[in-house]
C-alpha positions in Angstrom: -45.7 -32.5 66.2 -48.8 -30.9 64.7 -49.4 -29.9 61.3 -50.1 -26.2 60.8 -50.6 -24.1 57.7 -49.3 -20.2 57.2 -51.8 -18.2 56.1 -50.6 -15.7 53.9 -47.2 -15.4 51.1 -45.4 -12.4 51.8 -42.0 -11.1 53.4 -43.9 -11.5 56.4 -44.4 -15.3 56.2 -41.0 -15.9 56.0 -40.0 -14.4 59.3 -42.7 -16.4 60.7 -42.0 -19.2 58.6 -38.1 -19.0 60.6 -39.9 -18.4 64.0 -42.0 -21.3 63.4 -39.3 -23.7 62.0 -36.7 -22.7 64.8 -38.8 -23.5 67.3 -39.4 -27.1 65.8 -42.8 -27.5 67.8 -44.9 -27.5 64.6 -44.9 -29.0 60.8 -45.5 -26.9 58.4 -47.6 -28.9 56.0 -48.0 -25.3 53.6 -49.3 -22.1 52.8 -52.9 -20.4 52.4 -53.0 -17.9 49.8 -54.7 -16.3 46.5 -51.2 -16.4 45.2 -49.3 -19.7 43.9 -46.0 -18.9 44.7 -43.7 -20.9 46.2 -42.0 -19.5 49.6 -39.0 -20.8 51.2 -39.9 -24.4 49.7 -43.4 -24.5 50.8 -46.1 -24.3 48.4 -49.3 -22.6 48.5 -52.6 -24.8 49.1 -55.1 -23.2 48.4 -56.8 -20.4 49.4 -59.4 -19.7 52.5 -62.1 -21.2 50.9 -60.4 -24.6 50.4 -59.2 -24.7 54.0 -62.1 -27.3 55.4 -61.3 -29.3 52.4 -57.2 -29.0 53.0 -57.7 -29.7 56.8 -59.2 -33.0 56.2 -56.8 -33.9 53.4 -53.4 -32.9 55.0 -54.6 -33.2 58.9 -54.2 -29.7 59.8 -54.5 -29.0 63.4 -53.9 -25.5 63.2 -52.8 -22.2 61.2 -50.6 -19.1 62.1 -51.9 -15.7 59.9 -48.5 -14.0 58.3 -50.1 -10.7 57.8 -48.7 -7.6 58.7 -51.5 -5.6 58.8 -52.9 -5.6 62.1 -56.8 -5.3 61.0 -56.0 -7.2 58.0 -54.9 -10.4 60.2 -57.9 -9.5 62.3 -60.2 -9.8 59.6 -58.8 -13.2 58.2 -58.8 -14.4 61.9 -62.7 -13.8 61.6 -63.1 -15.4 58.5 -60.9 -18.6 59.2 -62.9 -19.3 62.4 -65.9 -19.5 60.6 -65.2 -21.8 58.2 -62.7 -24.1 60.6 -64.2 -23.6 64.1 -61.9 -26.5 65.6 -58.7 -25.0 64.2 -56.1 -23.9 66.7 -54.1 -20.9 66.5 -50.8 -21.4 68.2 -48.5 -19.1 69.1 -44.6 -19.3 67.6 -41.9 -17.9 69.9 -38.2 -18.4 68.7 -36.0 -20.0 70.4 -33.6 -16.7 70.8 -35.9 -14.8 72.8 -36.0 -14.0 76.7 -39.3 -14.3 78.0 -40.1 -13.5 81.7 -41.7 -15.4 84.5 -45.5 -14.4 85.1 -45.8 -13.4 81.1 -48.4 -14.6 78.9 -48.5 -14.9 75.1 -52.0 -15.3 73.5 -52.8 -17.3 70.4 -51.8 -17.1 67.0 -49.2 -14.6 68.0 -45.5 -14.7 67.3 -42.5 -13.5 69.2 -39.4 -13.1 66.9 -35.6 -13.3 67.0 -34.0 -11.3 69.8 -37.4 -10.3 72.0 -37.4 -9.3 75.3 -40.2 -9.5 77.7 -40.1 -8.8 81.0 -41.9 -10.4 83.6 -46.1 -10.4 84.1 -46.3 -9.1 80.7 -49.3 -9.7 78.7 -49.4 -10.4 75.0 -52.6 -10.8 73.2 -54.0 -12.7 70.7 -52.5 -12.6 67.3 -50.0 -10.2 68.2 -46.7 -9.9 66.4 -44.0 -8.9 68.7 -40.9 -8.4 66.3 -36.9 -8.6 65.7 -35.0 -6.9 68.7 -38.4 -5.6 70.6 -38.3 -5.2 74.3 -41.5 -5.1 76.5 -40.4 -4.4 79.9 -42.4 -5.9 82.9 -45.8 -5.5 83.7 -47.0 -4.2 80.3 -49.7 -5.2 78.5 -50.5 -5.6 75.0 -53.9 -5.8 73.2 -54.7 -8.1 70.3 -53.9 -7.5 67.1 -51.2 -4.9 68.4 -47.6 -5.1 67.0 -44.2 -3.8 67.7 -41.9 -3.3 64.6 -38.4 -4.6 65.0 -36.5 -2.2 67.6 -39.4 -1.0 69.6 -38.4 -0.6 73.4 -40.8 0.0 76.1 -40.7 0.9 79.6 -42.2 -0.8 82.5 -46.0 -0.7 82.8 -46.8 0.4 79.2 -50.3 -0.5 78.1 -50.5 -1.0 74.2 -54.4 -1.0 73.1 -55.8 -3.6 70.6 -54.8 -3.2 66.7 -52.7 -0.7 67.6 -48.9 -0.7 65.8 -45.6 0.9 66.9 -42.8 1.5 64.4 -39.7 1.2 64.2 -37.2 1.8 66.5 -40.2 3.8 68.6 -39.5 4.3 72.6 -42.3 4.3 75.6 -41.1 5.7 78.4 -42.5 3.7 81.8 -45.9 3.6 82.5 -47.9 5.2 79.0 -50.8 3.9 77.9 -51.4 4.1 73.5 -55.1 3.6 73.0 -56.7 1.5 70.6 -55.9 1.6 66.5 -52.8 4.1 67.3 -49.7 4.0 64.6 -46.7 4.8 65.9 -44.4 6.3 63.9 -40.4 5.2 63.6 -38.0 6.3 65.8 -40.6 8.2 67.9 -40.3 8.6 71.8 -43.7 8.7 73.2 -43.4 10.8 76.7 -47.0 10.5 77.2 -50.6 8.9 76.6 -51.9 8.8 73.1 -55.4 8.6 72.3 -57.0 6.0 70.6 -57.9 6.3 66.6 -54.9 8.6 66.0 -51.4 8.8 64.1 -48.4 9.8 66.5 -44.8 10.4 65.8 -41.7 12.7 66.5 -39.1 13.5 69.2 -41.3 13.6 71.4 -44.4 12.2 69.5 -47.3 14.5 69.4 -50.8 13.3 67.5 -50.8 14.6 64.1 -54.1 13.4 62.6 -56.8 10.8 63.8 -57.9 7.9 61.3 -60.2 5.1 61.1 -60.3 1.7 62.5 -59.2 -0.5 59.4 -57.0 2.4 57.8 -53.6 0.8 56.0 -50.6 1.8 57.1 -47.9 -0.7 55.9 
């Protein structure tokens, strides 16, 4: 069983934290953080810059980023490959998910409770797939992209890098979301959205642009 550390403290960990422990293929020897609070009985570290140092100590073979923020985790992906080129990323999938023959799940992402996805799907790196999501076959997702708990999506659905659907949001078969889209909740998108916009509604129609790197958790 390798070691791995979580990098990051917040609600988010601790849903990857379950993922990760349900799944019982990795050890969680702690967490990476500015913080030093204590979640779910692991304790933080150190932070990024101690992470050669804690690699050697605690023989860490890899590290799963529990950020929610897609450009955030992007960034701190960046940053922890330089200063641990030899660390893995592995992906956590709970065990209470239904994933399809053909489908592929990059690194560093996670796949939470309840997930469907259909066959010759692809996943990307660092993607965070969550609670109750369905990603119907032949769909693609780009790294960095995330699906909020409750997101359906039809059949052939192209979701472009860093881009994040909310919650409860519905594709219909066959749309493509561009890069750096946010998808509001509850939305149903009835057709292709641009990339570098903001989209929500019954149906979704763009209502602004923004920039690559904009917050929007």
């Amino acid at each position: 069983m390798e070691n791995i550390v979580i990098i990051g403290s917040g609600g988010h960990a601790k849903s990857v934290i379950d993922a990760v422990e349900t799944q019982r293929k990795h050890h969680i020897v702690g967490l990476i953080d500015t913080s030093r609070r204590e979640v779910m009985g692991y304790r933080v570290l150190g932070d990024e810059a101690a992470l050669p140092i804690l690699v050697r100590e605690y023989r860490i073979d890899g590290a799963l980023i529990a950020i929610g923020d897609n450009s955030a985790r992007a960034q701190v992906a960046k940053r922890i490959m330089a200063l641990c080129p030899g660390l893995r990323f592995p992906a956590a999938i709970h065990p209470a998910t239904s994933i399809g023959r053909g489908t592929t799940i990059g690194e560093g992402s996670v796949v939470m409770a309840g997930v469907v996805i259909n066959a010759c799907s692809t996943v990307g790196r660092h993607c965070i797939i969550n609670t109750g999501a369905c990603v119907d076959h032949d769909c693609e997702v780009g790294d960095y992209a995330s699906l909020a708990p409750g997101v359906v999506t039809g059949g052939e659905c192209k979701i472009g890098v860093f881009s994040a659907i909310g919650l409860g949001a519905n594709l219909i078969h066959g749309i493509t979301v561009g890069d750096d889209v946010v998808i509001g909740a509850g939305s149903l998108v009835a057709r292709d959205i641009e990339p570098l916009t903001v989209a929500y509604g019954l149906p979704s129609k763009v209502i602004r642009t923004r920039q690559h790197g904009e917050r929007y958790l």
